[in-house]
N, C-alpha and C positions, 0 to 999 in steps of 0.2 A: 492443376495443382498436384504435387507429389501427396502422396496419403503412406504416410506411415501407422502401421497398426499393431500394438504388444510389443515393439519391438525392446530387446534388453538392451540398452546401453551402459551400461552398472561399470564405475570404473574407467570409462573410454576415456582417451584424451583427445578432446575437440577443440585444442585451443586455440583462437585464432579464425577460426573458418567464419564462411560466407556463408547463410541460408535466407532465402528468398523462394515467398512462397510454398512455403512447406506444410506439409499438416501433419502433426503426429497426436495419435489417439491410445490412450492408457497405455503409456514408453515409459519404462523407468530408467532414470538418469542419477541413481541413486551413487555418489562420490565420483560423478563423471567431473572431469576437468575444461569445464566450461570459458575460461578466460578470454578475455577480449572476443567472446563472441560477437559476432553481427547477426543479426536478425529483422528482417523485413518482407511487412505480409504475412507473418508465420502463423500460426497458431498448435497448440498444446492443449489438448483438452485428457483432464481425468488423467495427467504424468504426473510422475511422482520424482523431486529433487530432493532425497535427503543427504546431505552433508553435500550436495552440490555445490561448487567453486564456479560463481557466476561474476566472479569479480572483474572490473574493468569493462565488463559488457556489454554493448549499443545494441538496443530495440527499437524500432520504430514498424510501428499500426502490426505490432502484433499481440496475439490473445490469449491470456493465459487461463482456462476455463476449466475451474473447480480441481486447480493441481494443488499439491502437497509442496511444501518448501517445510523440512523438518533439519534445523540446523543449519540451513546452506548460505553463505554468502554473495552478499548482493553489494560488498562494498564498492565503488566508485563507479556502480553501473548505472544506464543515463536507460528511459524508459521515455519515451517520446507517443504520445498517440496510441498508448496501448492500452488494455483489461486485463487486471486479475480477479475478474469476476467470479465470485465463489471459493477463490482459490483461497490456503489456509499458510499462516504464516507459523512457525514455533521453533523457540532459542533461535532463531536468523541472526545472522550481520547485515544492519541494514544500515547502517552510518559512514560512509556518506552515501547517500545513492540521490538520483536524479530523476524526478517524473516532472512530468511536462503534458499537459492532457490526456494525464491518464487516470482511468478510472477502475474504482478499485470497490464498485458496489458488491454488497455481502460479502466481501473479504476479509478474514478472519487473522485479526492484527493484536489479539487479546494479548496482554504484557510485553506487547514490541517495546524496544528501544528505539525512538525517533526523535530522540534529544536535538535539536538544531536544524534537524533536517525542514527543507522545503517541500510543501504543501500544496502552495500558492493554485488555485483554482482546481485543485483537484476533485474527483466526484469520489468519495466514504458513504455513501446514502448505504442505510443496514450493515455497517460495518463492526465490525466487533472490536471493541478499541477496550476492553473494558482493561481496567491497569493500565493502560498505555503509557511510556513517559514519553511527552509530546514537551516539554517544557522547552522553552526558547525556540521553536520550531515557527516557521513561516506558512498561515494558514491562510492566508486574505486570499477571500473571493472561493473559498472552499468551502464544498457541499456536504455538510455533516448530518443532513434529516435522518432523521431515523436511526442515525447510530448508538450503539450501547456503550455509554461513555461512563459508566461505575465505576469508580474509583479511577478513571486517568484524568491525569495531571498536564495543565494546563500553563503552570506556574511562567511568566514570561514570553509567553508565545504569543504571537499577533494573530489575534481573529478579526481584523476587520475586513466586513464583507460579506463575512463566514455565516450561510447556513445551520442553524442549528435549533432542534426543535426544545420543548418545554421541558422535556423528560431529560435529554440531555442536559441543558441548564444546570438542571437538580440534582444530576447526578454526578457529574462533574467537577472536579475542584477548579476554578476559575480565579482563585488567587494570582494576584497579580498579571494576569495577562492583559492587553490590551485590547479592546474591542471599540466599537464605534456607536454613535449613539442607541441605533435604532438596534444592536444586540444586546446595550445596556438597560434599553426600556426592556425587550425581551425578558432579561434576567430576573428583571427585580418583577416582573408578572409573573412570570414561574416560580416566585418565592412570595409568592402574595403581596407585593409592595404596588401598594394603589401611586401611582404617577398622575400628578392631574395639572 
């Protein structure tokens, strides 16, 4: 595997290109021009993307491990089989984007915009969603344990399926969303509604 390390990419234009198998360790890609990147096997750990143009993007089984995304767009980027484990989200463009068994434990998604976007089996377990607007967003079969779900909005979104512990319940506005029984007995326990 190539190992890239510190290396500055700040501003570069990579648009387009092929990487397979890459490693890069604390690389700052701070307003690089990322578009219709490909990426497979890669992984990124401790990089920083601020204002990163990741638009149009294809990943597939690679890792994004405890990077920085401050500002950058991810709009119509397709995420197959990957981790943004630990990594932190803030002011992003994440609408439309596309994950696909990816997981995004401890990922810090606090006042994302994820209005409509798809969810569908994803892993959130410790994820930071607090404000989140999730509303009308496709969540079935998604893993929300342990997420910090304070004040994000639910409003329309489909949970069936969906993982989600006690504390989230309560925390969460779950107006109008759809869910399936056994998250409905869930909620109304996490709200003291004896079901018998």
């Amino acid at each position: 595997m190539d190992i890239i390390v510190g290396d500055d990419f700040s501003d570069a234009d990579l648009v387009g290109q092929r990487w397979e198998g890459r490693a890069f360790e604390r690389c700052d890609f701070t307003d690089a021009d990322l578009r219709r990147l490909v990426t497979s096997g890669c992984t990124f750990t401790e990089c920083t993307f601020d204002r990163t143009d990741l638009g149009a993007s294809e990943h597939s089984a690679t890792a994004f491990r405890s990077c920085a995304f401050r500002g950058a767009t991810l709009a119509s980027a397709t995420f197959t089989s990957c981790t943004w484990l630990g990594s932190v989200f803030v002011d992003c463009v994440l609408r439309p984007v596309e994950l696909v068994e990816t997981d995004l434990t401890l990922a810090g998604l606090s006042r994302a915009r994820l209005r409509e976007v798809s969810l569908r089996g994803v892993r959130l377990r410790e994820a930071n969603l607090e404000e989140a607007d999730l509303r009308d967003a496709d969540l079935r079969d998604a893993d929300l344990t342990g997420a910090r779900l304070r004040g994000c909005v639910f409003e329309g979104a489909d949970l069936r399926g969906a993982r989600v512990d006690a504390n989230g319940l309560v925390a969460a506005s779950l107006r109008g969303a759809v869910v399936d029984v056994d998250l409905a007995v869930a909620f109304a326990a996490a709200h003291g509604v004896r079901v018998q």
